[in-house]
C-alpha positions in Angstrom: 7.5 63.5 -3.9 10.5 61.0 -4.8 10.4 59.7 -8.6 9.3 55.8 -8.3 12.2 53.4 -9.7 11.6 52.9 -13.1 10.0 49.7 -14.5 12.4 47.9 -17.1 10.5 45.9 -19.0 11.8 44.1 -22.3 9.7 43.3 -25.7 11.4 39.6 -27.0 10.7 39.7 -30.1 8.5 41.8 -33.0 6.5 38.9 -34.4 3.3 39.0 -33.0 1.5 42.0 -34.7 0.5 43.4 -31.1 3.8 43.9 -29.9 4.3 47.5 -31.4 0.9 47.9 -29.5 2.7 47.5 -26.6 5.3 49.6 -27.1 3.1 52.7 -28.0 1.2 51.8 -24.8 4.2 52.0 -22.5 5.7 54.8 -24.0 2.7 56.6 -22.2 3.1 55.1 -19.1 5.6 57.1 -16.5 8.7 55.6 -14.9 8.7 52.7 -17.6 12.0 51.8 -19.4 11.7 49.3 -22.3 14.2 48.0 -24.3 13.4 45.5 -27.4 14.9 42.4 -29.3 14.0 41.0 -32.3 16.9 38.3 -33.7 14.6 36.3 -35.8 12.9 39.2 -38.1 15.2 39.1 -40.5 14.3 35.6 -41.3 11.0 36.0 -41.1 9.3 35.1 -44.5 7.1 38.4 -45.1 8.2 42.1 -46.2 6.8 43.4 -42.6 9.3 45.8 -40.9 10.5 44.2 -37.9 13.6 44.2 -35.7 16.3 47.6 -35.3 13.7 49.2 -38.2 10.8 48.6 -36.5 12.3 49.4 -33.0 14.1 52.5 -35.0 10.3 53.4 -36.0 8.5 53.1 -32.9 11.4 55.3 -30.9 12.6 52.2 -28.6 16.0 50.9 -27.4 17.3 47.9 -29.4 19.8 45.1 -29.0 20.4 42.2 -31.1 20.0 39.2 -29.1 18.0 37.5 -26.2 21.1 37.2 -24.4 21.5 41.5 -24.6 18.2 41.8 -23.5 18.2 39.9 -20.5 21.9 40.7 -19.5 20.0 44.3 -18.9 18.2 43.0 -16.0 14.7 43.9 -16.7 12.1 43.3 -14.3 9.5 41.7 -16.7 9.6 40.7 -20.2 6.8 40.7 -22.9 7.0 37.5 -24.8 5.6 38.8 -28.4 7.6 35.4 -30.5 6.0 33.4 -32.8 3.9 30.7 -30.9 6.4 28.1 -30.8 9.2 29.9 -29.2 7.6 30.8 -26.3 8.1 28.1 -24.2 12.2 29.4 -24.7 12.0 32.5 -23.5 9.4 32.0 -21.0 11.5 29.3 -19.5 14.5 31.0 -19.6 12.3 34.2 -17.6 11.7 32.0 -14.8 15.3 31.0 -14.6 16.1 34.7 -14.9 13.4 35.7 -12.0 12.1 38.0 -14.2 7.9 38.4 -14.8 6.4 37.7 -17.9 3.8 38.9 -20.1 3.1 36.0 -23.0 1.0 36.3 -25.8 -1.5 33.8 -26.2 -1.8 31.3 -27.1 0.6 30.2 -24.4 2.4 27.6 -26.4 1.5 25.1 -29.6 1.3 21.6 -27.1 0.2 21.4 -23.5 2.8 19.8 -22.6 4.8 22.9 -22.9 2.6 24.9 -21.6 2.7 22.2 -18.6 6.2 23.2 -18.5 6.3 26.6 -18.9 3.8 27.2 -16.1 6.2 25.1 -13.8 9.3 27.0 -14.6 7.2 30.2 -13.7 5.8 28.7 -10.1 9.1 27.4 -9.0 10.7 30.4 -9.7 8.0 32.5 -8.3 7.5 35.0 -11.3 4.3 36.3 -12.5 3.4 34.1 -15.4 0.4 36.7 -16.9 -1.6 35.7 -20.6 -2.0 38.7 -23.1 -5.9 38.2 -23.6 -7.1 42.0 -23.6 -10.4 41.2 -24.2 -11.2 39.9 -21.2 -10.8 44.1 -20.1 -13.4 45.1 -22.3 -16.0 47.1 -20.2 -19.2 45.3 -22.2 -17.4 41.8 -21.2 -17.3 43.0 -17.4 -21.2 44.1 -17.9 -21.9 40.4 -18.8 -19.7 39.0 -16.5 -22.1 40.8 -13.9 -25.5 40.1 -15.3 -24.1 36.4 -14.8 -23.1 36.7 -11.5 -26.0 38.3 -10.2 -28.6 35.8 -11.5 -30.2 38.1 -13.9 -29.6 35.7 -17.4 -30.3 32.6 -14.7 -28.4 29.3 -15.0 -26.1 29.5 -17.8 -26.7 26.9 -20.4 -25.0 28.2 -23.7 -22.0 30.3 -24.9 -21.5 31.2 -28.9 -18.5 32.8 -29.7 -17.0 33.7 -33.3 -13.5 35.6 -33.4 -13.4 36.1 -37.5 -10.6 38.2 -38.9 -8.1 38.2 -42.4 -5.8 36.5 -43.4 -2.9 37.2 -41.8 -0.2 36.1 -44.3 0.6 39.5 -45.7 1.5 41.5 -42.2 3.0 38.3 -40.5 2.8 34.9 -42.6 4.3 33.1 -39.8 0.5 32.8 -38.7 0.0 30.8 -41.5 3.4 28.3 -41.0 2.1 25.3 -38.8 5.7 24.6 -37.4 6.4 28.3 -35.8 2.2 28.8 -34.9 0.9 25.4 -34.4 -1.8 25.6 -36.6 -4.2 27.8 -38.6 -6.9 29.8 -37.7 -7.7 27.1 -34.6 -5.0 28.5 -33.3 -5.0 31.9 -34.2 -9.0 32.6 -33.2 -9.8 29.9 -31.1 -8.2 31.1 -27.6 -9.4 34.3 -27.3 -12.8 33.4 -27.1 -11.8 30.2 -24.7 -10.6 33.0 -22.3 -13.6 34.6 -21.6 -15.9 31.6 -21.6 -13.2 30.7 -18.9 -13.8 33.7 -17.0 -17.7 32.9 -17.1 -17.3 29.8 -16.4 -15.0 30.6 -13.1 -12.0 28.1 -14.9 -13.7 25.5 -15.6 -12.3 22.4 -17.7 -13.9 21.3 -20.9 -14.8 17.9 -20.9 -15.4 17.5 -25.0 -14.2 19.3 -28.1 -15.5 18.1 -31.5 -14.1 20.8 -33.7 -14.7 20.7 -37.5 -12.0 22.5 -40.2 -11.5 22.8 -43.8 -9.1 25.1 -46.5 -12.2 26.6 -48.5 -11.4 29.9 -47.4 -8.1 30.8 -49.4 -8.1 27.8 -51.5 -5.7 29.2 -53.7 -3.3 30.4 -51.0 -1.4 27.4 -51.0 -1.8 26.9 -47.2 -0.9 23.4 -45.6 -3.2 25.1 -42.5 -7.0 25.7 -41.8 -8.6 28.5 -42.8 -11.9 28.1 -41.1 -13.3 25.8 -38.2 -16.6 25.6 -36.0 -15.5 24.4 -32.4 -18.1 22.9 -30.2 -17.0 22.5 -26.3 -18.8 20.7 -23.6 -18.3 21.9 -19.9 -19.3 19.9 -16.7 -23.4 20.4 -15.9 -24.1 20.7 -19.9 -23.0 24.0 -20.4 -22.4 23.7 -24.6 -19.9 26.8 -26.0 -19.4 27.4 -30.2 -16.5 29.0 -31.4 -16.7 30.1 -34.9 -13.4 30.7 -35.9 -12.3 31.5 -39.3 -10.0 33.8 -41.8 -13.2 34.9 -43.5 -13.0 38.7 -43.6 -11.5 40.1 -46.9 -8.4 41.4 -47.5 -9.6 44.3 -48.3 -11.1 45.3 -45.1 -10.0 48.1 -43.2 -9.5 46.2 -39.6 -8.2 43.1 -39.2 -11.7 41.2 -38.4 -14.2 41.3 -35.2 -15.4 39.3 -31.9 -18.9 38.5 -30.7 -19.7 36.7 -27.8 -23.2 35.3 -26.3 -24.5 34.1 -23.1 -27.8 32.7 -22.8 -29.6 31.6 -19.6 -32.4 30.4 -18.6 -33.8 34.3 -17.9 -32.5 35.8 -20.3 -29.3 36.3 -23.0 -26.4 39.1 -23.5 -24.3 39.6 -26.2 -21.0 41.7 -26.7 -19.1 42.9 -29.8 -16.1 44.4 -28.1 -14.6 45.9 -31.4 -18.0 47.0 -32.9 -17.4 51.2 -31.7 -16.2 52.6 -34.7 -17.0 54.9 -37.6 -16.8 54.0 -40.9 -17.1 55.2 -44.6 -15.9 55.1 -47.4 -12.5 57.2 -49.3 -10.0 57.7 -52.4 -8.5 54.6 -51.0 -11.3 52.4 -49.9 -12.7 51.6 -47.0 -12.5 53.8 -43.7 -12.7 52.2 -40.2 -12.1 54.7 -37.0 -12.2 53.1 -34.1 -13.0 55.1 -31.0 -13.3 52.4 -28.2 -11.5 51.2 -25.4 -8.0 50.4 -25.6 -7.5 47.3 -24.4 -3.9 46.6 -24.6 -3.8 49.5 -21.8 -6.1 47.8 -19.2 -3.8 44.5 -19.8 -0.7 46.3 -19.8 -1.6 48.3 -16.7 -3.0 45.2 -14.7 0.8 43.7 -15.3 2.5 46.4 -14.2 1.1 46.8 -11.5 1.1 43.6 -10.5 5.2 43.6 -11.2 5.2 46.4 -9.1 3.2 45.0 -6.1 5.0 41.7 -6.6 8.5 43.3 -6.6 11.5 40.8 -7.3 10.3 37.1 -7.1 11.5 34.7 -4.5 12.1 30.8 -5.8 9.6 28.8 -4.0 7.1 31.6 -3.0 4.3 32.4 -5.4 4.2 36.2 -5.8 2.0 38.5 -3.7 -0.4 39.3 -6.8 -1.1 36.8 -9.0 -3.0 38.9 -11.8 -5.0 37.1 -14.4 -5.4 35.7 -17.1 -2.8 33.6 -15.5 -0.9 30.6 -16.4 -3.4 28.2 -15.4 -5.9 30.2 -17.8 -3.6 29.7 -20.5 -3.6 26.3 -19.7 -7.0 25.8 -19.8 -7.3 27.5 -23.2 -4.5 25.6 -24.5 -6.2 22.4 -23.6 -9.3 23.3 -26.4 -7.3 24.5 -28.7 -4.6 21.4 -28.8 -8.4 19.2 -28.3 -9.8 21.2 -31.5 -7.0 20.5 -33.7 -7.0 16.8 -32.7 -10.5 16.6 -33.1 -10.7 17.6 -36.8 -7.6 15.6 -37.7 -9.8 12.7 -36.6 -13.0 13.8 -37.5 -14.5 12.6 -34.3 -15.2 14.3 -30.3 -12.1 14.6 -27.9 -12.5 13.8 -24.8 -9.5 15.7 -22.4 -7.8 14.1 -19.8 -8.9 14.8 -16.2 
C-alpha cells in the first residue's frame, strides 16, 4: 500500500498554553509534517519557554517568522497567538488558501471575527474553532439524552469553567490589550460552545454578566478575575456561566468544567475533567489524570476534514465543513463581547439580530 502524502500543518505561534498539546498530539499521528513559529515569545512578559527553546524541547521544526512558515506551503495552520492576533494570521490563511485551526476564543471584537470568518468563506478554507470539549464522550451522552426526549424540553443550562490564575505560565491572559479581557474571556467561551451545540446554534438574545477583582486583589490586574454570566436564548431557555480564576495556585491542574441540563423530565450533568487520581507527595499535591484526551478527537476531526477537503477553491465552500466552525465561534464571541459590555455598564445586553 502507497504511503499517503504527508499533512504539513504549521503551529503560529507558542502563546496559547495548548499549543505544545498539539504538537505532542501530532507527533503521534502518521504522515503529518509540522513545522512551528513563534516571533513574539521573546517579548512575551513571563519566564515560560516559548519559541526555538520550546520547539527545541518538544522535537519540532522551527523558523523565525510567519513569513517562513507560510513560504513552506503547509496545508493548514494552527493559530495558537495571543487572542488579538488572530484575526492576522487567520486572515492572511485565507489569503494563503491554507485551513485553519484557531484557538478560541476566535478573536477579542465581533467585528473581527465578522471578518475573519469572511476571509475564510471567500477563500474556501476550513475555518475550524479549537473547543475540545465539545469531544468529551460524557458531553456526547448528554447531547443524546437531549435529543431523544429523555430530560424533556430544555429549560435551563449552568455552566462554571473555574481554573488559576494564569499569569505565571502565560501572563498575556491577564493583559486586556493582547486577550481582550480577563477571566470573561478566558472561561466564558468554552462553556458558550457546548450550550451552542445543545442548543443546535442558537443566538442569545440577553447577556447580563456581573464581574469584579476580589479574586487576586493584590495581583495588580487592570482585568476581571471572576464573573457570573447569565444568557437568555429564544423560548426562555436561561444558561449561567460561572466563570472565574478561583482555584489556587497551588493546585496541581489548571482548574475544572461542569456543565448541567435540566428539563422538564429530568437533568444531566458532566464534569469532563473530573477522571483522575489524586493524593498527596514530598511536593504537594498529586493529580493523574487518566481521561480522554481531547485535544486528539479535535485534532483528528481537522485533519481529516483537511484531508477530505483537499486544497480549497476561492468561491466554493469546502467539501467538509467540520465543527465547531466559524459561525460557532461567532456565536460564542457574541456572549463573550455581550458579557464584558454588560458588566462595564452594570445593566442586560441585548445583541443585535
Amino acid at each position: 500500500m502507497s504511503r499517503k502524502a504527508a499533512l504539513k500543518v504549521a503551529i503560529a505561534s507558542f502563546a496559547h498554553t495548548h499549543a505544545a498539546s498539539y504538537v505532542s498530539v501530532l507527533a503521534r499521528v502518521p504522515d503529518v509534517d509540522v513545522r512551528a513559529s513563534d516571533p513574539h515569545g521573546a517579548d512575551a512578559p513571563d519566564s515560560a519557554l516559548r519559541g526555538a527553546e520550546l520547539a527545541e524541547r518538544l522535537g519540532v521544526d522551527y523558523v523565525d517568522t510567519y513569513d517562513e512558515l507560510f513560504a513552506w506551503e503547509p496545508d493548514a495552520v494552527i493559530v495558537a497567538t495571543e487572542n488579538s492576533r488572530h484575526r492576522a494570521l487567520v486572515e492572511r490563511a485565507a489569503r494563503e488558501g491554507v485551513h485553519v485551526l484557531c484557538e478560541k476564543p476566535l478573536a477579542t471584537t465581533v467585528a473581527d471575527g465578522e471578518a475573519m470568518v469572511e476571509a475564510c468563506r471567500a477563500a474556501g478554507v476550513i475555518l475550524m474553532i479549537a473547543y475540545p470539549v465539545r469531544f468529551a464522550p460524557g458531553f456526547a451522552v448528554m447531547r443524546d439524552h437531549l435529543d431523544s426526549g429523555r430530560l424533556g424540553e430544555m429549560f435551563a443550562i449552568n455552566g462554571t469553567n473555574n481554573g488559576k490564575l494564569p499569569r505565571e505560565h502565560r501572563e498575556w491572559f491577564t493583559d486586556r490589550q493582547l486577550a481582550g479581557g480577563g477571566a470573561l474571556v478566558d472561561h466564558v467561551v468554552h462553556c458558550a460552545d457546548l450550550i451552542d451545540a445543545l442548543t443546535g446554534g442558537l443566538r442569545a438574545e440577553t447577556v447580563n454578566a456581573a464581574s469584579n477583582q476580589i479574586l487576586h486583589a493584590k495581583a495588580g490586574l487592570d482585568v476581571e478575575t471572576g464573573g457570573l454570566v447569565t444568557v437568555r436564548y429564544p423560548g426562555g431557555l436561561i444558561a449561567t456561566i460561572d466563570c472565574s480564576w478561583s482555584h489556587p495556585s497551588t493546585s496541581a491542574t489548571w482548574g475544572g468544567l461542569t456543565l448541567q441540563a435540566t428539563g422538564t423530565k429530568g437533568s444531566v450533568e458532566i464534569a469532563p475533567f473530573a477522571e483522575h487520581v489524586s493524593g498527596l507527595g514530598d511536593d504537594g499535591e498529586i493529580f493523574l489524570g487518566f481521561g480522554t484526551d481531547l485535544n486528539a478527537l479535535l485534532l483528528a476531526e481537522f485533519l481529516d476534514a483537511v484531508r477530505t477537503s483537499g486544497r480549497p477553491v476561492a468561491g466554493q465552500p469546502p467539501r467538509v465543513t467540520p465543527q465547531p466552525d466559524g459561525d460557532v465561534g461567532l456565536r460564542t464571541l457574541e456572549i463573550m463581547e455581550a458579557a464584558l459590555r454588560s458588566a462595564e455598564l452594570r445593566q442586560p445586553v441585548a445583541l443585535e439580530r
